[in-house]
C-alpha positions in Angstrom: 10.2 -13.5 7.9 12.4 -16.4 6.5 15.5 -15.4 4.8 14.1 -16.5 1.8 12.4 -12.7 1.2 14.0 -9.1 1.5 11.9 -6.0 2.3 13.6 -3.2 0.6 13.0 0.1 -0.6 11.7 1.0 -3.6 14.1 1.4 -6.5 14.0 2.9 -10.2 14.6 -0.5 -11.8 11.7 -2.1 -10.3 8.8 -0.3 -11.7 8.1 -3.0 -14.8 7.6 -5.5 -12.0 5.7 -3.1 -9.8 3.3 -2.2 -12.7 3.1 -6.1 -13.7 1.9 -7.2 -10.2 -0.8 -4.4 -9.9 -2.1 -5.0 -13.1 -2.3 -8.9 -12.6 -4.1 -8.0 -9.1 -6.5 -6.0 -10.1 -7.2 -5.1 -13.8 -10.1 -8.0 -13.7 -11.6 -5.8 -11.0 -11.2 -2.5 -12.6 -8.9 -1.0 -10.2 -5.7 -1.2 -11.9 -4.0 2.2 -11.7 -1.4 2.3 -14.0 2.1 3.1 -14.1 1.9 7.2 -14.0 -0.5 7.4 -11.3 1.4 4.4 -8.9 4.9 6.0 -9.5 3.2 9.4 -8.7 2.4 8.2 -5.4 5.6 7.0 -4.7 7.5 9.6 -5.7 5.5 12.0 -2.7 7.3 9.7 -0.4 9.9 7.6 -1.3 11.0 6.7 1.9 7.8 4.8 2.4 7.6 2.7 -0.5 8.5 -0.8 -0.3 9.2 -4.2 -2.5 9.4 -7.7 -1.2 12.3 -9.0 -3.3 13.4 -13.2 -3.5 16.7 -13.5 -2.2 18.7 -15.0 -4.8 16.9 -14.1 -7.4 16.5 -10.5 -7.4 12.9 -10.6 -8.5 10.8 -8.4 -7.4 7.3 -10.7 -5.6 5.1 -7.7 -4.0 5.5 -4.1 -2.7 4.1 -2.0 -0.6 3.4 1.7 -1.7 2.7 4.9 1.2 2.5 8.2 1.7 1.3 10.9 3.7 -2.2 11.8 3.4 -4.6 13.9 5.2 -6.8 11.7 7.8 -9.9 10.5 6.8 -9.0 11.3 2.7 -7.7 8.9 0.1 -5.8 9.6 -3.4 -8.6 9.0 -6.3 -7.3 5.7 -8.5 -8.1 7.5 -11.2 -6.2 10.5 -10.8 -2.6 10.9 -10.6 -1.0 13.0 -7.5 0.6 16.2 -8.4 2.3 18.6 -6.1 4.2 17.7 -2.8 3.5 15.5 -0.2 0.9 16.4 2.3 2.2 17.6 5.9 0.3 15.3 8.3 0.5 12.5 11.1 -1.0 10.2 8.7 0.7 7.8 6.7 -1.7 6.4 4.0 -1.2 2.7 2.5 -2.0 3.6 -1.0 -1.0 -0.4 -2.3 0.1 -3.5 -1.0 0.0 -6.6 -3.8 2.0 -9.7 -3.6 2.7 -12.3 -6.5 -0.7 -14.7 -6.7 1.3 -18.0 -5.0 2.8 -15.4 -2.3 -0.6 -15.3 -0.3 -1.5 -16.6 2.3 2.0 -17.2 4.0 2.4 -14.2 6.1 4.2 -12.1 3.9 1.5 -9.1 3.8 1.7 -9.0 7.2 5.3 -8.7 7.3 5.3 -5.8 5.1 2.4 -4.4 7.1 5.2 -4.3 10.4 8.0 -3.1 8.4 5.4 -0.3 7.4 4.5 0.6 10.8 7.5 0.7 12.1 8.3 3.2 9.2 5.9 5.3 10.4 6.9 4.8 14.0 10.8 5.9 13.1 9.3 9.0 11.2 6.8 10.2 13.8 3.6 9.7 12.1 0.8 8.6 14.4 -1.7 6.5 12.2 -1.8 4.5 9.4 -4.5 4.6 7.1 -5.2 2.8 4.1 -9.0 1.4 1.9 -9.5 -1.9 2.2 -10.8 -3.6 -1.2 -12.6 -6.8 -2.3 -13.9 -7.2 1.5 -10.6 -7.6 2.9 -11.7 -4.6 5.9 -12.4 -8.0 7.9 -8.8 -9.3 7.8 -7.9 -6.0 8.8 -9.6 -5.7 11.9 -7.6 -8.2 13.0 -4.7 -6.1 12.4 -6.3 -3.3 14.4 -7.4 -1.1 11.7 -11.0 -0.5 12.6 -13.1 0.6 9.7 -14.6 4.4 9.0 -17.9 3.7 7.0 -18.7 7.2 7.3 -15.4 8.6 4.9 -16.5 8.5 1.3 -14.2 6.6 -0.7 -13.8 7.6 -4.2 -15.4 5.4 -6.5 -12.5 4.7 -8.3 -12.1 1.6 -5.7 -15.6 0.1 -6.2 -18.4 -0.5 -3.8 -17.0 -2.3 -1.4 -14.0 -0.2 -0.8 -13.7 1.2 3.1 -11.4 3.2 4.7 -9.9 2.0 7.8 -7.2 3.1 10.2 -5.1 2.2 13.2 -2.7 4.2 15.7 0.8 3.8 15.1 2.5 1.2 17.4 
């Protein structure tokens, strides 16, 4: 990644902007989550969560948000998580959004590596996440192969498909 971007951890002060890039990705799809039930899934694992910040600047131009989830299950978008985090090998990319004019230059990827390697330090030994919107065919190019058969809530619309990959 060119020094002009920093992947850092998730911070306090950088929910507004959090919040404000989710909503402006998907609220036109009906899959915006709102504030309480993304800072509920970041606060299972902290550790995990991620935000792709413009040197310089300070602003805050994507994130990434994980946590550990059972294999083969998904949070419901329309729930909030309560509780502690799940004890499993499975780390679970709940959210990764970028800034509109952000796409398409390799930035999701590079928070897709620094998210892997996450789970690589910490011992986890897949990555799951739902792919949305049909983007399950970029991801098999990642090495996430898709699981039809896993129900995914309907919270992420019809198209939605669960998908995984080993770690490393």
């Amino acid at each position: 990644m060119s020094g002009e971007f920093l992947i850092r951890q998730l911070a306090d002060g950088d929910w507004d902007a959090v919040v404000a890039l989710e909503h402006d990705a998907y609220a036109a799809d009906g899959l915006s989550e709102g504030r309480e039930a993304l800072q509920s899934r970041a606060r299972r694992s902290p550790g995990t969560c991620f935000v792709l910040e413009q040197c310089g600047t300070g602003a805050v131009r994507g994130y990434l948000l994980s946590l550990p989830y059972p294999p083969l299950r998904c949070p419901d978008l329309a729930v909030a998580e309560a509780g502690e985090a799940f004890a499993t090998d499975n780390l679970h990319v709940h959210d990764l959004v970028l800034a509109e004019e952000l796409r398409g230059r390799e930035l999701a990827a590079n928070l897709m590596e620094h998210v892997q390697a996450r789970a690589a330090a910490e011992g986890f030994a897949q990555v799951s996440m739902v792919a949305v919107r049909g983007s399950d065919i970029l991801l098999r190019f990642y090495g996430y192969r898709a699981h039809r058969e896993v129900a995914v809530p309907a919270s992420y619309g019809r198209r939605a498909v669960y998908m995984s990959r080993p770690v490393g």
